[in-house]
N, C-alpha and C positions, 0 to 999 in steps of 0.2 A: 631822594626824589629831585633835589638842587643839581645834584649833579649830573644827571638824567636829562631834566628839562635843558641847562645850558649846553650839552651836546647835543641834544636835537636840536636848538638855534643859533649856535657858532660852531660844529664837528664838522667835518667834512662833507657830509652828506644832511646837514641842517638846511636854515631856511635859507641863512644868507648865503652858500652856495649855490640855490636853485636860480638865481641869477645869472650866475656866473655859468652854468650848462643852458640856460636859454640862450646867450648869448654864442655860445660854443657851435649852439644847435644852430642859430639862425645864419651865424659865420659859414657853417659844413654846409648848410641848403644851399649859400647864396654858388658856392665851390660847385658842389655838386653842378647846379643847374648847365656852368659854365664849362664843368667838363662834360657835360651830356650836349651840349649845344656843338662844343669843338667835336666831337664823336659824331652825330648828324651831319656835321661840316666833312669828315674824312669817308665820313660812308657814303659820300653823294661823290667825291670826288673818285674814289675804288670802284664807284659804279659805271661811273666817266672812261677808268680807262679799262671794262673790260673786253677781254679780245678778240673775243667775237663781236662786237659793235662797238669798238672804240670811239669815240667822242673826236672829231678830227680836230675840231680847235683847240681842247684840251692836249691832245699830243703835239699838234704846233705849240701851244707853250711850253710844254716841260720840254722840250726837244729842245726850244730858241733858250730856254734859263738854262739849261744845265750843258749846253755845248756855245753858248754866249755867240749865239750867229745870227747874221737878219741879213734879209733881202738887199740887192742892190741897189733899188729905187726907194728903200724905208730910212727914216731919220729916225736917231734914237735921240729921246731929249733925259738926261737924266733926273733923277729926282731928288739927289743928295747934294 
């Protein structure tokens, strides 16, 4: 029975483990939340550029970041 009771309160699956999976748990929600937020964040943006009603200032941006061009009369201030 001694040796019973102290695996259900030091074994792996004891009490003072059940700490250690709270904290596991509340770690994986806070993750979660934050990958469910960036997943909102890219589904609004794939919404932006669909092709049938493209979003025209969202394609003015990806256009101006990824071919690195701007207007003649615009000033770029950098930010680094």
């Amino acid at each position: 029975m001694a040796f019973f009771g102290v695996y259900a309160v030091l074994g792996p699956n004891g009490l003072f483990a059940y700490g250690d999976y709270k904290r596991q748990l509340e770690r994986r929600d806070r993750d979660y939340t934050a990958l469910d937020h960036r997943r909102e964040v890219l589904k609004n943006r794939v919404a932006l550029l669909d092709p049938d009603h493209a979003n025209p200032d969202m394609v003015d941006e990806m256009v101006r970041k990824q071919l690195n061009v701007a207007n003649p009369d615009e000033v770029i201030v950098p930010l680094k």
